[in-house]
C-alpha positions as CSV (number, residue, x, y, z in Angstrom):
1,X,34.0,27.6,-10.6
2,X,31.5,25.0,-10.4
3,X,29.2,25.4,-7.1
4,X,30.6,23.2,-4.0
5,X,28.1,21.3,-1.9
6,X,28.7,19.5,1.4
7,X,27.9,15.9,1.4
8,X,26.8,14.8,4.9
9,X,26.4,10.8,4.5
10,X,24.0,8.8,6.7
11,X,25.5,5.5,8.2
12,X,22.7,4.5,9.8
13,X,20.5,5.1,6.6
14,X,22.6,3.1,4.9
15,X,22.0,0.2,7.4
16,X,18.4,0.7,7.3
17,X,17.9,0.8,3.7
18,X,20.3,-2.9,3.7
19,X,17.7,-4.2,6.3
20,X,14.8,-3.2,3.9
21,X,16.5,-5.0,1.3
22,X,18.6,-2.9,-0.5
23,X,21.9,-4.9,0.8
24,X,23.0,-5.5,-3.1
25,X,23.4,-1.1,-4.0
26,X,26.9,-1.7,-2.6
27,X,27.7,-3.6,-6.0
28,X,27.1,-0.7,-8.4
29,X,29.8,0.7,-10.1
30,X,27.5,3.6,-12.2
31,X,27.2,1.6,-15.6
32,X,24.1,3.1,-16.3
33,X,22.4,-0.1,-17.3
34,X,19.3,0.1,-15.5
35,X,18.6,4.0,-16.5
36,X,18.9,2.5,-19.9
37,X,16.6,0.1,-19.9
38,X,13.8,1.5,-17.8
39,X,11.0,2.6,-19.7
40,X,9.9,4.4,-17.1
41,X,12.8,6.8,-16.6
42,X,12.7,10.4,-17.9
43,X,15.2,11.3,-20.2
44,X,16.4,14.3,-18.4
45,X,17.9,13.2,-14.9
46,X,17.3,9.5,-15.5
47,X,16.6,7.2,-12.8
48,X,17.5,4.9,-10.7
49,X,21.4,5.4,-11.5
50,X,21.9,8.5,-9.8
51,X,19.6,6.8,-6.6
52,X,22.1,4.2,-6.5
53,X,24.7,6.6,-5.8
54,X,23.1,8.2,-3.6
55,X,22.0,5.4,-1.5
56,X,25.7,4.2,-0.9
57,X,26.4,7.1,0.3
58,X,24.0,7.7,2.6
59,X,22.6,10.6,1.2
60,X,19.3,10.7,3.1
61,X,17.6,14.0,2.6
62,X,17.9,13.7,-1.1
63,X,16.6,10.4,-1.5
64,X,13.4,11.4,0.8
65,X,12.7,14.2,-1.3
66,X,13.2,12.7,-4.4
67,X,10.0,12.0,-6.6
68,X,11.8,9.4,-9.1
69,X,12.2,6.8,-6.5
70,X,8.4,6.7,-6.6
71,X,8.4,7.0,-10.2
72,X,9.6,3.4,-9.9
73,X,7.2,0.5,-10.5
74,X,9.7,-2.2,-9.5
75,X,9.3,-3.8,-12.6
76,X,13.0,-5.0,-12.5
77,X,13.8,-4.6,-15.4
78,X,17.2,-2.7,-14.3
79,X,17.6,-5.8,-11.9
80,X,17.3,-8.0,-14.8
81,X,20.0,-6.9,-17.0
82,X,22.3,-5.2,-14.3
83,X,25.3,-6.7,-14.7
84,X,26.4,-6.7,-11.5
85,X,23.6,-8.2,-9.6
86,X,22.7,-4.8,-7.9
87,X,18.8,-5.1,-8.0
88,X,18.3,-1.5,-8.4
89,X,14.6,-2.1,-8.1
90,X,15.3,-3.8,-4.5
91,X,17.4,-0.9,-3.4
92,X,14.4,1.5,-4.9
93,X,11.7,-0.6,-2.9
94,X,13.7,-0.7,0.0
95,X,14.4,3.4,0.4
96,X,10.5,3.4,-0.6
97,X,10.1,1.8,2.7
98,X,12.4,3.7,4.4
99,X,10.9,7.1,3.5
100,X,6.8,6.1,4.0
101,X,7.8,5.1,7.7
102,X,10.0,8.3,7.7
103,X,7.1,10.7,7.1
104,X,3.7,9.3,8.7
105,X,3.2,9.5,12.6
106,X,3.4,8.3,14.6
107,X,7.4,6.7,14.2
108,X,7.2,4.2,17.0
109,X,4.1,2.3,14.8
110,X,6.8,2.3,12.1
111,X,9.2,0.8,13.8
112,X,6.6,-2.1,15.0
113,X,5.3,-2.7,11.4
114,X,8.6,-3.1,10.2
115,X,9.4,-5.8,12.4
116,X,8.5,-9.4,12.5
117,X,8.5,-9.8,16.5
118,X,5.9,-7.1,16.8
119,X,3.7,-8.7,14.6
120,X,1.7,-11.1,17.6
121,X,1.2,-7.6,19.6
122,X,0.1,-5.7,16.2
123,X,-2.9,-8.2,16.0
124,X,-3.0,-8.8,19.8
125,X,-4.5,-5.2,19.7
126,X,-7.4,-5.8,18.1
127,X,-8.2,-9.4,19.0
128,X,-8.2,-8.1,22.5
129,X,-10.4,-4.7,22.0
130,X,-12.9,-6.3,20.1
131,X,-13.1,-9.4,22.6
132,X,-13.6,-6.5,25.4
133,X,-16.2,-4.5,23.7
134,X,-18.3,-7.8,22.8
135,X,-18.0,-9.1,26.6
136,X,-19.1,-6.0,28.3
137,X,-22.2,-5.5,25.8
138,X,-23.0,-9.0,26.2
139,X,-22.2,-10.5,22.6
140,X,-19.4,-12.8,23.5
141,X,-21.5,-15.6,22.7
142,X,-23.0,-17.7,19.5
143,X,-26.3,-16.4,18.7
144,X,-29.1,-19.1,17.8
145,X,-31.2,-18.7,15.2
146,X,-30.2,-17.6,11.4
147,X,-26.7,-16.4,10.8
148,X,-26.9,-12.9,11.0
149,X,-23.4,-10.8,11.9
150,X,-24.6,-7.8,13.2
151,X,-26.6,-10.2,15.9
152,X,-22.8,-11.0,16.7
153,X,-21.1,-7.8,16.4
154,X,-23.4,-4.9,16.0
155,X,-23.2,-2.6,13.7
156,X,-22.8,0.2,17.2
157,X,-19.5,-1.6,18.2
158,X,-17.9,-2.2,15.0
159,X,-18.6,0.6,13.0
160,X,-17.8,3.7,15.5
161,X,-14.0,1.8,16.2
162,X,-13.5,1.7,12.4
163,X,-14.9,5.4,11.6
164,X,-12.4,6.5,15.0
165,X,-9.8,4.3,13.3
166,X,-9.9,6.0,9.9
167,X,-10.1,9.2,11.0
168,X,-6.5,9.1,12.7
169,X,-5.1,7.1,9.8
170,X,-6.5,10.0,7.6
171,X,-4.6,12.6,9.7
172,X,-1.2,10.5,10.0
173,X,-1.9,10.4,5.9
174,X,-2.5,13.7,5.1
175,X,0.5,15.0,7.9
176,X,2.7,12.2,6.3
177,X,1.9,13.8,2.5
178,X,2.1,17.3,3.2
179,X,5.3,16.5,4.7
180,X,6.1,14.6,1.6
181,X,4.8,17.3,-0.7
182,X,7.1,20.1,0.9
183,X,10.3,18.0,1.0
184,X,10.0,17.6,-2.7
185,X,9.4,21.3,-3.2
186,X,12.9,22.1,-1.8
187,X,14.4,18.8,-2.6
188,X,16.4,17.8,-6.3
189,X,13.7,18.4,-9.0
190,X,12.4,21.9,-7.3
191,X,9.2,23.1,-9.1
192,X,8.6,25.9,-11.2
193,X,7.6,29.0,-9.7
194,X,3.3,29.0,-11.0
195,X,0.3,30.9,-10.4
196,X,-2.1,28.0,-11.1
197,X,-5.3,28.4,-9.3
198,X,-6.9,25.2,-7.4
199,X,-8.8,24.3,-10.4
200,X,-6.6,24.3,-12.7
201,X,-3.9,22.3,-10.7
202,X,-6.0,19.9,-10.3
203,X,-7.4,19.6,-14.2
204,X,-3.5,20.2,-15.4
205,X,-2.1,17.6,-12.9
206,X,-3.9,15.7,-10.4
207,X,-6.9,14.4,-13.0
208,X,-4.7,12.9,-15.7
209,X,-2.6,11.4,-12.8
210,X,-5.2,9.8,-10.9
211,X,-6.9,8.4,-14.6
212,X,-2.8,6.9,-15.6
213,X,-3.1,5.5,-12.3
214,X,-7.0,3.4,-12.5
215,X,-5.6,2.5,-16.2
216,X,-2.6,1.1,-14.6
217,X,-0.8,2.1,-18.0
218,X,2.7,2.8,-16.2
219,X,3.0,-1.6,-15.5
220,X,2.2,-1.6,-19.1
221,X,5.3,-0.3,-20.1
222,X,7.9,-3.1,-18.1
223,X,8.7,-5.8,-20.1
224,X,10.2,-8.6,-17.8
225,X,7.6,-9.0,-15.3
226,X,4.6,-8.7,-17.1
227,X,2.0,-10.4,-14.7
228,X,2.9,-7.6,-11.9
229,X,-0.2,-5.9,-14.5
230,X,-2.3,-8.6,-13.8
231,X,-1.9,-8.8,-10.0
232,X,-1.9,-5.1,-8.8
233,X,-4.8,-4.8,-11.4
234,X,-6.8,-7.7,-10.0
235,X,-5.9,-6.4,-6.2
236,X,-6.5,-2.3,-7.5
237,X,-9.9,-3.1,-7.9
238,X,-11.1,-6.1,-5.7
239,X,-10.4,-3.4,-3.4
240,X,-12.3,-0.8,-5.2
241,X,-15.1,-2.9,-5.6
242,X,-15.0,-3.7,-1.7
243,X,-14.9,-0.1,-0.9
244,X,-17.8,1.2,-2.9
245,X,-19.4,-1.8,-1.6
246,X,-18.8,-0.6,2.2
247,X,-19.8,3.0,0.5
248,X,-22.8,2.0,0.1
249,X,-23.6,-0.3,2.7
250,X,-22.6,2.8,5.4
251,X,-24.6,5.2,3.5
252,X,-28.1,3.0,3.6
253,X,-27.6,1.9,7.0
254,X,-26.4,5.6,8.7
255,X,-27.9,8.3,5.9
256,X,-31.0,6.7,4.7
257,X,-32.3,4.7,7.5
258,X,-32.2,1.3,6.0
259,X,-31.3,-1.2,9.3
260,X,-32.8,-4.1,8.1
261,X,-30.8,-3.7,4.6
262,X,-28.0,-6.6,5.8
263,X,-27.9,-9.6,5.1
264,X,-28.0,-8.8,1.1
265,X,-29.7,-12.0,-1.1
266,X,-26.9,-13.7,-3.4
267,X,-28.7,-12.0,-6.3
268,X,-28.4,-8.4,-5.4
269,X,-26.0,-6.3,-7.2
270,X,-24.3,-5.0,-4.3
271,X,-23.6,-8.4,-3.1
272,X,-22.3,-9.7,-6.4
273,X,-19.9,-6.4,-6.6
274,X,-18.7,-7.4,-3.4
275,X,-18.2,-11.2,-3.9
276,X,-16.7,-10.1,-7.6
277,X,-14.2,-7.6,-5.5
278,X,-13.4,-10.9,-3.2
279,X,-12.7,-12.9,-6.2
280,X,-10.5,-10.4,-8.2
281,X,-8.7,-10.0,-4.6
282,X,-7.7,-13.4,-3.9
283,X,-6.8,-14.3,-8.0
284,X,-4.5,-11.0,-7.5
285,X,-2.9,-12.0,-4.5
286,X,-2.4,-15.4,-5.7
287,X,-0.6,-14.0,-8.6
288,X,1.7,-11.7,-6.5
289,X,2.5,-14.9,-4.2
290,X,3.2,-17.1,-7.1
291,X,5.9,-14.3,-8.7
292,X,7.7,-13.6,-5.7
293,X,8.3,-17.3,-5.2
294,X,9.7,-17.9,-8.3
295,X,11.5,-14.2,-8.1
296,X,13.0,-15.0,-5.1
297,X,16.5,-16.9,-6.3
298,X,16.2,-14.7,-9.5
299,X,15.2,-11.3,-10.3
300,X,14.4,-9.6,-6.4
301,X,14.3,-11.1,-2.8
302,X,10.6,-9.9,-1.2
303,X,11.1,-8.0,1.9
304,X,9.8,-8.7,5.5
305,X,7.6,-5.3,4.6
306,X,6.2,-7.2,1.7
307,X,5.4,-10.5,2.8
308,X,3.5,-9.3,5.7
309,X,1.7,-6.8,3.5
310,X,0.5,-9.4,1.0
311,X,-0.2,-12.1,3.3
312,X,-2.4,-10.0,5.1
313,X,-4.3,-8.8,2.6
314,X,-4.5,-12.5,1.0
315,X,-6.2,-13.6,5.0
316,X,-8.3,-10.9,4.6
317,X,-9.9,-12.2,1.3
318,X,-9.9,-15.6,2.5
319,X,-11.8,-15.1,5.4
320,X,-14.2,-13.1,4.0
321,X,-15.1,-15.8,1.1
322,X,-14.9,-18.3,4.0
323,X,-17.2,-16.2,6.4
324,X,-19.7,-15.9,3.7
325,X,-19.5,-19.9,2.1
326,X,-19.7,-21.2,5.9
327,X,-23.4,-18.6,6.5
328,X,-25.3,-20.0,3.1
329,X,-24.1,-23.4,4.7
330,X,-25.7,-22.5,8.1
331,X,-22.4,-23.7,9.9
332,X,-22.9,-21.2,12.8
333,X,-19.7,-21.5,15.1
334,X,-17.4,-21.7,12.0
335,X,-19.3,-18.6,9.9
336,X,-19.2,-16.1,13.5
337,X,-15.8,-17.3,14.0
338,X,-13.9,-16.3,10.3
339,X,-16.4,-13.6,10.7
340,X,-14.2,-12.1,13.8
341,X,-10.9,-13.5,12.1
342,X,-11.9,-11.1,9.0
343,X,-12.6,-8.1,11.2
344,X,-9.5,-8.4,13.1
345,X,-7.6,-8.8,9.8
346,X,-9.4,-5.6,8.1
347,X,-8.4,-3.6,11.2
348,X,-4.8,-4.3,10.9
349,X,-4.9,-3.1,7.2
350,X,-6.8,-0.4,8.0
351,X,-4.9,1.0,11.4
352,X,-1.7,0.2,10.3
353,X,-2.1,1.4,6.9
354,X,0.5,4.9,7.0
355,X,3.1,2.2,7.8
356,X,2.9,-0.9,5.3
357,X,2.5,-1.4,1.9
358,X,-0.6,-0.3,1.4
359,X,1.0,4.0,1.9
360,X,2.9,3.2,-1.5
361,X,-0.6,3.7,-3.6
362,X,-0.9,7.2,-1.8
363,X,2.5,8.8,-2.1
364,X,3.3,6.9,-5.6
365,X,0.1,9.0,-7.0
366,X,1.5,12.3,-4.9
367,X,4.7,11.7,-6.4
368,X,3.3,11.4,-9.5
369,X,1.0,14.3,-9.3
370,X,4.3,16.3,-8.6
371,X,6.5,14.7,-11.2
372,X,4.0,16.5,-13.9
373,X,3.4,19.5,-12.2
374,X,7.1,20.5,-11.9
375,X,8.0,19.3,-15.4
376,X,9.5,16.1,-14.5
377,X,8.1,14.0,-17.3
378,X,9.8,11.7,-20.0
């Protein structure tokens, strides 16, 4: 006799993975299309059939433990040739959602960035702390003379908020994935019982993982929506180049001494990384705004989650090419003004980052890293 199991649906999940977007799963009736047709899909346990299932029935625990609904690039293909109109790849995105907010801490920041009316307060926060900390250290003015930012904001008010800030968005991360990491363990695709030492763990599984993921060869494979490669490409590493660019910065003015290092000349290499890294950030984002208009009556319907998510990061590139056009045009009040804008902006990504869009990029690659380490590969 085949083994019984007790199936303990989750209304409200079900609800909840509607409001992310997923309000179309209802209209599967197990066809199978979309496992067909994903390139993606291993061919042992395929997905996103079997997720479909699951969804409608509110089978919570497995879905959050289950490393093929990050496996998923939301390609659409499946949404494209399902028959029935259910959008797989919306109902996919939308119990991606779900599960980030489910696992990084803490929930009530989850629950604001997942709704529109607590957007005003979200940036409220930082508007208002950075507005504080320039008034009682005297900087809530225009200063005269060249444009120079850290004569605005200092370098000793910005930078110790954002180092505080990234530490506890490191320690909501790492909670968040280690959580992540077990419920998969003891979730459907269990892994195999392995003495692998660190080294080779992360030689077998995490280095070939993390190279697929800077070649970006998994958007490669979908077919009818191409220019998603483009975009996340373009937005991968504008925001790599940014990084290595604030790398760099930190490590001249903190480990080696050099103050004076900022402003950087138009010609230096670490300013034309950093102005390349802009560029490739707003062409990317324009790309992902343009496809999700035209997507919108068609393939997939763009969530609150990722409107927010983009726009954001768009503003953030836009200020920052504004902040800098406006200082090599000496236009003081406008260049200090999108100068605070683009701070404010780059602390909502930053702070908020467990809870939005940006999480996908870190438990995508986790998922990833388990997928091959237990076997799950196509």
């Amino acid at each position: 006799m085949a083994d019984r199991r007790l199936i303990e649906p989750d209304m409200n999940f079900i609800k909840k993975v509607a409001g992310f977007g997923g309000d179309t799963l209802k209209k599967c009736f197990q066809c199978a299309t979309c496992s067909v047709v994903c390139n993606l899909s291993p061919d042992r346990n395929p997905f996103p059939r079997k997720e479909m299932i699951w969804a409608s029935w509110g089978l919570k625990d497995r879905l959050l433990t289950d490393p093929d609904v990050w496996l998923c690039h939301q390609c659409n293909d499946c949404s494209t040739y399902c028959p029935r109109g259910a959008k797989p790849g919306d109902a996919l995105a939308a119990i991606r959602n779900y599960s980030f907010m489910h696992y990084a801490s803490p929930g009530f920041l989850g629950k604001a960035l997942s709704q529109g009316r607590y957007l005003p307060l979200l940036l409220a926060f930082p508007i208002v702390l950075f507005l504080f900390l320039l008034g009682i250290t005297g900087h809530l003015n225009i200063p005269e003379g060249e444009i120079v930012f850290k004569k605005f904001v200092p370098h000793t008010i910005v930078d110790p908020v954002f180092i505080l800030v990234s530490i506890l968005v490191f320690i909501s991360i790492v909670v968040g994935v280690k959580r992540f990491w077990k419920g998969m363990k003891n979730g459907v695709h269990p892994s195999e019982s392995r003495n692998l030492s660190f080294l080779d763990f992360v030689k077998s599984h995490v280095i070939p993982v993390i190279v697929d993921v800077f070649k970006h060869s998994k958007f490669k494979d979908c077919e009818e929506n191409r220019p998603r490669y483009l975009a996340h490409f373009m937005i991968f590493y504008g925001f790599a180049a940014l990084a290595i660019v604030t790398g760099i910065v930190f490590i001249g003015i903190y480990l080696l001494g050099l103050h004076e290092m900022l402003p950087l000349s138009q010609l230096n290499p670490i300013k034309l990384l950093a102005n390349l890294g802009a560029v490739a950030l707003f062409i990317g984002c324009t790309i992902v705004i343009s496809n999700r208009l035209k997507a919108e009556e068609d393939k997939s319907r763009s969530t609150y989650l990722d409107w927010v998510f983009i726009i954001m990061v768009y503003l953030v590139a836009i200020s920052g090419i504004l902040t800098e056009v406006t200082r090599l045009f000496d236009v003081a009040v406008l260049a200090y003004t999108f100068y605070f804008v683009h701070l404010v902006l780059v602390f909502y990504l930053i702070a908020y980052l467990p809870f939005s869009k940006f999480a996908h990029f870190i438990y995508r690659t986790v998922a990833l890293v388990y997928a091959s380490y237990s076997g799950r590969e196509k």
